[in-house]
C-alpha positions, 0 to 999 in steps of 0.5 A: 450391377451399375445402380448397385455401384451407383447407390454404393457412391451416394452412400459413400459420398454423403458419409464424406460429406458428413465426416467433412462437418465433422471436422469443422464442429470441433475446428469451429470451437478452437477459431471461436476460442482464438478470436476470443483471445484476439489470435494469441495462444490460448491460455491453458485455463480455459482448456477443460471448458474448450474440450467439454464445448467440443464433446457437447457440440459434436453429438449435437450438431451431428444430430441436427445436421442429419435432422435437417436434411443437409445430406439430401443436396448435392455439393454441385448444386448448392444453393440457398436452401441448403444454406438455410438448412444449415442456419437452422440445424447450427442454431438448433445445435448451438442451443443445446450445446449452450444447455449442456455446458449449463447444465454440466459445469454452469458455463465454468470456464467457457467465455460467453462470448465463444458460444456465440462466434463457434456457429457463426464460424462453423455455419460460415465454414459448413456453407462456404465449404459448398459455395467453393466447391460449386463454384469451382466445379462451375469453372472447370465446366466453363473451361473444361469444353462441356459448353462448345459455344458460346452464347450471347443472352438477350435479356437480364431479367429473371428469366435471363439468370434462370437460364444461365444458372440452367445453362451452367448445369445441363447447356452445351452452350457458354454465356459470355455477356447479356444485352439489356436495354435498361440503363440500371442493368449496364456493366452489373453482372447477373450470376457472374455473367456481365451486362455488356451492352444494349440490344443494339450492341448484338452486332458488335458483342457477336464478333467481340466475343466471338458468339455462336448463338445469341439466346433470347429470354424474354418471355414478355418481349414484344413482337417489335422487339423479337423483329429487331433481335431476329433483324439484327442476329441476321446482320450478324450472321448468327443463329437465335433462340428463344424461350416461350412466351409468357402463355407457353411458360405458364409452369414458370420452368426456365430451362435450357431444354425449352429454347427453341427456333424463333417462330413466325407467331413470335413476330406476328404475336399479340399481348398473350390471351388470359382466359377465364379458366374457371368459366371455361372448366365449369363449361366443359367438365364433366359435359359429353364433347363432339367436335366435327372437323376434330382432325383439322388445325382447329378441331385437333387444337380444340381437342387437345385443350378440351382434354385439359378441362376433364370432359366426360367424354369427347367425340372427334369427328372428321372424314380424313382417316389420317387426320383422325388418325394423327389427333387420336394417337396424339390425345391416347399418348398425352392424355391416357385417363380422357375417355374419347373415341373417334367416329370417321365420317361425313357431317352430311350423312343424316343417318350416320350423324343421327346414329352418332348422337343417339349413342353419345347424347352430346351436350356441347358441339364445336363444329369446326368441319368445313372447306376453307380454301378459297381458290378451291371451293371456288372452282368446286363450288358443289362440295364447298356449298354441300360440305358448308351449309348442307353439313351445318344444317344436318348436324345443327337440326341433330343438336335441336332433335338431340337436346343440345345444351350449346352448339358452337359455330367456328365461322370466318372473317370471309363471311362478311361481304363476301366475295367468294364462293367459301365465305357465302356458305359460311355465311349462310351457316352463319345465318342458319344458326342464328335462326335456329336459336330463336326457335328452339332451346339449345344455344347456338354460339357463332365465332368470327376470325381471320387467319390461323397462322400455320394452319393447314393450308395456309400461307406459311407452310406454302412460304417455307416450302418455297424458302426451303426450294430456294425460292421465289416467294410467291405473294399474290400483292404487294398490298394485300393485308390478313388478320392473324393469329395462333392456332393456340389462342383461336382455340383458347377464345373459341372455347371462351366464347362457347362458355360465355355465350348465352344462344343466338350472338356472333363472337368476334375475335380481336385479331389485332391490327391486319398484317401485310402478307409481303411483310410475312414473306419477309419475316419467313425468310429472315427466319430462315436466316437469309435477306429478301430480295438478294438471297430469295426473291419475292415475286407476285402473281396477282389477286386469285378467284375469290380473293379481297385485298383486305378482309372485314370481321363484321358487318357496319349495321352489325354494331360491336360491342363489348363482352367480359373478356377483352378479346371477344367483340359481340357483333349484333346479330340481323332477324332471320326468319327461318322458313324463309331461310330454310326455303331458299336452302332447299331451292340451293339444293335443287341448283347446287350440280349447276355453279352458275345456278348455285351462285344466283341462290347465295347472293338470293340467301346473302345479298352481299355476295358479291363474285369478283370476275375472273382475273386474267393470270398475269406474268409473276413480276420481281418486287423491288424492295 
């Protein structure tokens, strides 16, 4: 009953609409013929060929109206395709208005000049009929309290008038004034809306106006630029938003919906990655994909953007049933045509991966699986070396049995130098691939980077659950730096390393400038819209087992290069010959239940190795900022 009601109102609305355009036909032809005569009466001579320019201009224009569509839009949205639809059907109209009082009476009493004025002033009357309207609906909104707060947008850009037009139709919130830096944008008006001042002026325009939530839409800013609006929005004691990046906004839709909380990647970002898409589905389309450790942040971020590229099949593999559980319920939901299954196990059961490939047939392998933690695979130092290395040279061994086109190794920044327990067992995964590659056909690409922000286990989820206790922020130096970088843009350059790789290289990523993890506990908690040091305090307890002050992405004899994309750095990989390196992995086996004896094989499979001491807890200390 309700669509039925529904449909009866666009009907009857539309033939509303369409008597209105009626009206204005004949109501044109009567201005045109008194502008003729410069507003005075119009003489009675010219009364026949005023009624035969009415009687021709009626049928026509109702015939051109309805052919071009001006009753598919809606008055509240009119816009400038309407207006255009209109130009052409009073054209079209005119035309054949014009023909018939030529065919008819040879244009007897109708001034030339009337059939040039009666479309202008009807496309003037038909167009600025709808532009009132919306505008007037537009004002009631703003001053009916449909928006209930009011909103400073930051940004006067395309993105910034897109969002107020969005805000205007669907937003609870109402832009009272926009902050630019441009000069040339000062005190002009975008979509009605008036350039009130500079970014600097957040502070003063929030409590001159009375502003709720500051809006921030600039898709492009820089992250020195989100840290001045969030520092700022913080001193004025008012929330902010932000649209996506340029990378997350890739469809261009600007809309009210796709404002969200400003994140800690917002201010820890870099330039946006540009991926070579076509390189990446060449590579992956139509190929049968097996992702190890396919539950984890990386490996379910892989898959979801593996799914994007139509692969024949994907395989997700990981021993946590909840993790495989979460990514295959996400890729059945997101992505109901890609053809996936998941397999639960361990990348150390020989028999269980060999089963596997013998019924996928894999082409291309993203092994992602391994421990990561630091501290942990420090005091278990058995699982690290068996799920790190013994897992590696299981799965990698399957892909030469199994004819593997491409076998693609996720490693670290820990793998060089190492100083801990994880970073060695990377490293000797590192090196195992490397030798592999020289002895047989498949191509086995290693990736090198650092930190991913928010992944899990790492520091910010820990920083947000100590924020949202009430702190303290525990960070273990006040000097100690991490490379970083999204989940989203290590997936996208793991995925390009793997198409451009040609067997044999160590990818590194460029993780841009390191980042002070002090200074990351301060963003988190400005974020959280509280000040470091007086509402939650920032204490440190001292460097863990395992841990460096400031990690390296390659080696000094390594030499980096460039490659074809600007992101991807190629370090030169060292000879390894492997039965050498094979023998030693094997003498690990034997040492591996003793953490003592397991520690003496890696520094004899990676001499770098070198273990810190263990460092005596010290009393967590108050920084002073």
């Amino acid at each position: 009953m309700d669509a039925r009601r529904d449909g009866w109102q666009v009907i009857r609305s539309r033939w509303t609409v369409f008597l209105h355009d009626l009206l204005w036909i004949p109501l044109a032809v009567l201005l045109a013929y008194w502008v003729r005569f410069n507003l005075t009466p119009i003489p009675h001579l010219y009364f026949s060929g005023m009624l035969l320019v009415m009687s021709l201009a009626l049928p026509a224009h109702a015939v051109t109206l309805w052919m071009f569509g001006c009753y598919r839009g809606i008055w509240r949205y009119a816009s400038v395709p309407d207006l255009v639809r209109i130009i052409k059907s009073v054209a079209l109209g005119a035309l054949a208005t014009f023909l018939g009082a030529f065919l008819f009476e040879r244009l007897q009493g109708v001034p030339r000049s009337v059939l040039m004025l009666y479309p202008i002033l009807l496309a003037l009357g038909l167009g600025g009929s709808r532009m009132l309207y919306r505008v007037f609906k537009d004002r009631l909104m703003s001053l009916g309290g449909q928006a209930s707060e009011r909103a400073l947008i930051v940004g006067a850009g395309r993105a910034g008038e897109l969002l107020i037009r969005d805000l205007r139709h669907h937003g609870p919130f109402l832009p009272v004034g926009l902050v630019d830096d441009a000069k040339e944008k000062q005190g002009h008006e975008v979509q009605g809306v008036r350039v009130r001042g500079r970014l600097d002026d957040i502070g003063r325009l929030v409590r001159a106006y009375d502003v709720n939530i500051v809006l921030i839409a600039m898709p492009s800013a820089s992250r020195q630029t989100m840290d001045r609006v969030v520092q700022m929005c913080n001193e004025a004691k008012v929330p902010c938003r932000t649209l996506p990046s340029l990378t997350e906004l890739a469809d261009g839709r600007v809309e009210f919906s796709r404002l969200r909380p400003v994140t800690v990647e917002d201010l820890l970002g870099r330039d946006p990655v540009v991926l070579d898409s076509k390189t990446i589905s060449d590579f992956l389309r139509g190929k049968r994909v097996v992702v190890t450790g396919g539950g984890g942040s990386i490996g379910a971020e892989l898959c979801r953007q593996i799914a994007q590229h139509d692969p024949a099949m994907l395989v997700i593999v990981d021993n946590s049933e909840y993790n495989l559980y979460c990514i295959d319920q996400e890729l059945a939901a997101g992505f109901p045509s890609l053809m996936f299954t998941s397999a639960l196990g361990n990348v150390q059961d020989e028999a269980a991966i060999e089963t596997l490939f013998s019924q996928v047939k894999p082409e291309i392998i993203f092994h992602a699986a391994a421990y990561k933690h630091v501290p942990i695979v420090e005091e278990n130092v058995a699982e690290g070396v068996r799920n790190n290395i013994f897992g590696t040279r299981v799965v990698a061994d399957a892909a030469l049995r199994h004819g593997v086109h491409k076998f693609v190794l996720i490693s670290t920044d820990k793998t060089v130098n190492p100083t801990n327990v994880m970073g060695t067992t990377k490293r000797v995964a590192e090196l195992y691939c490397q030798a592999l590659n020289r002895e047989e056909s498949t191509h086995f690409v290693t990736t090198r980077f650092g930190n991913v922000l928010a992944s899990n286990g790492s520091v910010v989820p820990l920083f947000e659950r100590q924020i949202k206790a009430g702190g303290p922020v525990t960070v273990t130096d006040p000097d100690i730096t991490r490379y970083f970088m999204t989940i989203h843009e290590a997936a996208s350059l793991i995925m390009q390393a793997g198409a451009i790789g040609r067997g044999g290289e160590i990818f590194v990523l460029d993780m841009g400038e390191p980042v002070r993890i002090r200074d990351l506990a301060e963003k988190l908690i400005q974020l959280s819209g509280l000040k470091p040091y007086q509402d939650i305090q920032i204490v440190y307890t001292g460097l863990r087992p395992g841990e460096k002050m400031h990690e390296e992405l390659f080696y000094t004899k390594e030499e980096l290069q460039g490659t074809t994309h600007p992101k991807l750095l190629l370090a030169n990989a060292m000879p390894v010959s492997l039965a050498a390196l094979s023998a030693d992995i094997d003498a690990l086996r034997d040492a591996v239940s003793d953490p003592e004896r397991a520690k003496t094989a890696l520094r004899a499979l990676v001499p770098e190795f070198t273990p810190q001491e263990q460092l005596p807890a010290r009393v967590a200390l108050r920084l002073v900022k």
